[in-house]
N, C-alpha and C positions, 0 to 999 in steps of 0.2 A: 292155386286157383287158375294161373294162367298156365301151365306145363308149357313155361318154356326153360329148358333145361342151360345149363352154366355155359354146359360147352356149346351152345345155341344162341347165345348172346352175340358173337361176331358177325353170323347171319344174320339175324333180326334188327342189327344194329350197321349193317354194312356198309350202308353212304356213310355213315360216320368215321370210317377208318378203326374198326374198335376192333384189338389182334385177339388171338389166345393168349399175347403173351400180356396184353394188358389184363385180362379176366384174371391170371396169375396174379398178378400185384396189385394188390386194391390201390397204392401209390397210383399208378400208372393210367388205372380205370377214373380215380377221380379226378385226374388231372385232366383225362380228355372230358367228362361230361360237362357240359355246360347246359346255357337257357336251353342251346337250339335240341340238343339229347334229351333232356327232361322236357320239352314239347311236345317233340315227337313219342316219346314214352307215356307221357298223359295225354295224350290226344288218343293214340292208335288203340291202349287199351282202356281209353275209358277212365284213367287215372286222377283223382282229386290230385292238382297239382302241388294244393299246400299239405295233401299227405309229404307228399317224398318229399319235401320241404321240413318235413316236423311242425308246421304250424295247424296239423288239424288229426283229430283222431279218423276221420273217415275216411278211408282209401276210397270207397263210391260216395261220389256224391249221390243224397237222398233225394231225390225229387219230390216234389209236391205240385199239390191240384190236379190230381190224376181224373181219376174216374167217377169222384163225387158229383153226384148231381151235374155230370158232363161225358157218363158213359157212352156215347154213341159218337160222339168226336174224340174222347181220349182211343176208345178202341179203331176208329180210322186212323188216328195218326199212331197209333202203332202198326197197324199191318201194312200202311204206308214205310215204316223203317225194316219190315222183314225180318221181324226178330225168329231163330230158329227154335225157340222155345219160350215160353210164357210160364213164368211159375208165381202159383199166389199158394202165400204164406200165413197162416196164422200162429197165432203162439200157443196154441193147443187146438187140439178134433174141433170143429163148431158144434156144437149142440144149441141150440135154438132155446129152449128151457133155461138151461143153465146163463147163457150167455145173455138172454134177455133181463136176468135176474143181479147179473156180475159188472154188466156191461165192460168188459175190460179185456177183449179178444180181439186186437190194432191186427190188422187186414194189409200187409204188405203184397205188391206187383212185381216181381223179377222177369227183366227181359233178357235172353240171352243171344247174344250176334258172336255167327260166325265172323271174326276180322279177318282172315289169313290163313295161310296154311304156310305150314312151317316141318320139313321134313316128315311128310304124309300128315299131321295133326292138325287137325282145326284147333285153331288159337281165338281163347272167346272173351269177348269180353262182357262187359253186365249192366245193367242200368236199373235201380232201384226206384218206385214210387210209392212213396208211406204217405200214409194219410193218415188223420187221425179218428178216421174211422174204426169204428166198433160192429163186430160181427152182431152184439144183439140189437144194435137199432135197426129198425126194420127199411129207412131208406137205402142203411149202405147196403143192405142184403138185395135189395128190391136193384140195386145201383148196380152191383157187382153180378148180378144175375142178367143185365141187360148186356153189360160187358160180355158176358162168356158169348153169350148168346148172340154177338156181333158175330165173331169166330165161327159158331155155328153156322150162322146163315150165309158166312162166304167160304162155308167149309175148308177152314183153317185147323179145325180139329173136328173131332166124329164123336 
């Protein structure tokens, strides 16, 4: 998810002293990480910190109170953060018919931010908003249709 490769850790980790020969010995590498390494790793990409902890299954944290009945300000303050990509998710095609019928089509927002570059690659990280909005209720449709439609009108996408 983040392509950053092993032998790219001493880069990416460089104020911190971290060699290839610690990458060699997981001994070596967890002796140097500490708070201030695991900060800086869930900070830069975005990292739930009690992921890498073990204390949480989600490596992103899931945001909430996105674009419900607040699409004209959720979509500011994204285009406000620059994201380089915007991906909305359903958990199957929407079909309107069916959906209205099922109600059970949860409508997830993926932002994507370039952080870095890291020997020519953009290094990304992600930012998740679930709702528990439903494709066949006709506000989130009506919600989520204003959102895009921010983008459009600041020609963020065509």
């Amino acid at each position: 998810m983040y392509d950053i490769r092993i032998e790219e850790i001493p880069i990416f980790l460089n104020k911190f002293k971290i060699t290839n020969k610690d990458i060699l010995y997981e001994e070596n590498l967890l002796e140097k990480f500490d708070n201030d390494i695991i900060n800086f790793i869930a900070t830069t990409l975005e990292i739930n910190k009690d992921w890498i902890y073990g204390r949480n299954t989600e490596m992103i944290t899931m945001q909430t109170h996105g674009y419900y009945k607040n699409s004209t300000f959720f979509y500011k303050k994204i285009i406000d953060t620059h994201p380089s990509q915007v991906y909305i998710i359903t958990e199957r095609t929407p079909d309107k018919n069916i959906d209205e019928k099922n109600d059970d089509n949860t409508i997830c927002i993926v932002l994507e931010y370039n952080k870095f570059t890291l020997n020519n690659r953009n290094i990304k990280a992600y930012k998740i908003y679930y709702e528990s909005c439903h494709y066949g209720y006709w506000r989130c449709r009506y919600e989520l249709k204003r959102f895009i439609l921010g983008f459009k009108k600041d020609h963020a996408i065509s």
